[in-house]
Structure formats: structure tokens, C-alpha cells
C-alpha positions in Angstrom: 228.6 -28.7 202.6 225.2 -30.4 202.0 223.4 -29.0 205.5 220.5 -26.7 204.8 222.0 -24.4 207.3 222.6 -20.6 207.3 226.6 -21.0 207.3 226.6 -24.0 205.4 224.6 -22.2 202.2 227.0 -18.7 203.1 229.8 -21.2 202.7 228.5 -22.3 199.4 228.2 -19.1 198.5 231.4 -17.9 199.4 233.1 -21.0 197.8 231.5 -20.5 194.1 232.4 -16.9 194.5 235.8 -18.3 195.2 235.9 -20.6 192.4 234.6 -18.0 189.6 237.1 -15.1 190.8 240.1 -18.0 190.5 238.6 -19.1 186.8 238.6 -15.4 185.6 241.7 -14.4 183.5 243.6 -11.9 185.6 244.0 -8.3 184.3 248.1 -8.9 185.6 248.4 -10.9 182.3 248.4 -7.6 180.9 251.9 -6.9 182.5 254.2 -5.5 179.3 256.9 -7.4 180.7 255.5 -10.2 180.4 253.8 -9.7 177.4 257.1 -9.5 175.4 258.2 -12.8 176.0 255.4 -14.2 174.4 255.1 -14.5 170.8 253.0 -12.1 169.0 249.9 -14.7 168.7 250.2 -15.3 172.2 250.3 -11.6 172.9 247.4 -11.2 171.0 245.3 -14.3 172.7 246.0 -13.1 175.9 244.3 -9.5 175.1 241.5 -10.9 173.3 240.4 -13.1 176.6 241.0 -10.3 178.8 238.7 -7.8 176.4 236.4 -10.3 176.4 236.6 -11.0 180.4 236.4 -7.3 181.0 233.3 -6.9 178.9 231.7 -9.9 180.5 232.0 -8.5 183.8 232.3 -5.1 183.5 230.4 -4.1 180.0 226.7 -3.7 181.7 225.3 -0.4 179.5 224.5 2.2 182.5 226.1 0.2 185.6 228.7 1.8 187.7 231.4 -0.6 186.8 231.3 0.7 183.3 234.1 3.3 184.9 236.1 0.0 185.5 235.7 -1.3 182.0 237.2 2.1 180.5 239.6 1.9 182.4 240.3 -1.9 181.3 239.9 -0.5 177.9 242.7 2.1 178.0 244.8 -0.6 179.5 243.9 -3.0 176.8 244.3 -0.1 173.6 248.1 0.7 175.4 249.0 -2.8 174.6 247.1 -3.2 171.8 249.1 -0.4 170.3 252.8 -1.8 171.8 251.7 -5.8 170.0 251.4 -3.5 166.5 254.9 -1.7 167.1 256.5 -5.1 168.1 255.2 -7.1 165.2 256.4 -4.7 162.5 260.1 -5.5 161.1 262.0 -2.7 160.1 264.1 -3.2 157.4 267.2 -0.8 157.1 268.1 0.8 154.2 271.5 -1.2 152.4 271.9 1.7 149.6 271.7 1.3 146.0 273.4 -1.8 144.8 274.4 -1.5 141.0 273.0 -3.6 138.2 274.4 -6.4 137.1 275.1 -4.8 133.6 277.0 -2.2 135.6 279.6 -4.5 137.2 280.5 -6.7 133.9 280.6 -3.0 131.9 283.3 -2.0 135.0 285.0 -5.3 134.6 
């Protein structure tokens, strides 16, 4: 590791690659399967660090991975969009319920 050889500074090389592909969030934590087990602040978390990962990496104005960031984008709007629809609660309609007044007047 500390030679001053060709292979020994490739190997360097190849090993901090290594080690910054492997510290990257992965883009499978996006899986909706996944997602939905989570709770909706974890859902959310895990979006925001890939966004942010994706722009990192990919977000360079004018570079040719820009086509990989929108495509990382539409990925990351889909689940965006499924996190809203999971964290709203619908709440079903019970009918009218008479007043109180109502009841005693019946009784």
C-alpha cells in the first residue's frame, strides 16, 4: 500500500474509488416496496439523501450525466408523489348524527 509503484498507487486508486462508491446512498433505497414499511419521516429522509446524492454526483450544469440526474429526478418526484398519497388519512363519511336537543325532544 505505501510503495511508490505504478500498481501500488492504481491500487490506491482503485481502493478510494471502492470506498466512495460503498459510502454513497444507493438509488435501490428508492424501492416502493421498501419504502412503505418505513414510516413516513423515514420515507422522507431517505429521498432527501438520495436527491441530495444524485445532485452531488450527477447535478454538474452542462455535463453528460445531467441525463442521469433527470432521470434520478423522475424517479425521486414518483415517490415523492406516492409519500404525499400515503401520509394523507381519509376519513369516511359517518352521516349526519342528530343534535343532542333532537334525541331528548324524541325521548
Amino acid at each position: 500500500m505505501l510503495a511508490d509503484t505504478k500498481v501500488a498507487k492504481a491500487l490506491r486508486r482503485w481502493l478510494l474509488d471502492l470506498v466512495d462508491k460503498e459510502s454513497q446512498p444507493n438509488l435501490a433505497l428508492m424501492d416502493i416496496n421498501q419504502l412503505k414499511e418505513l414510516t413516513l419521516g423515514e420515507m422522507q429522509n431517505r429521498v432527501l439523501q438520495v436527491n441530495e446524492w444524485s445532485l452531488d454526483t450527477f447535478g454538474r450544469p452542462g455535463s453528460k450525466s445531467m441525463t442521469i440526474r433527470k432521470r434520478h429526478l423522475k424517479k425521486i418526484r414518483e415517490t415523492e408523489k406516492l409519500i404525499r398519497e400515503l401520509s394523507q388519512v381519509a376519513i369516511p363519511d359517518l352521516g349526519d348524527f342528530p343534535d343532542a336537543e333532537e334525541d331528548q325532544e324524541a325521548a
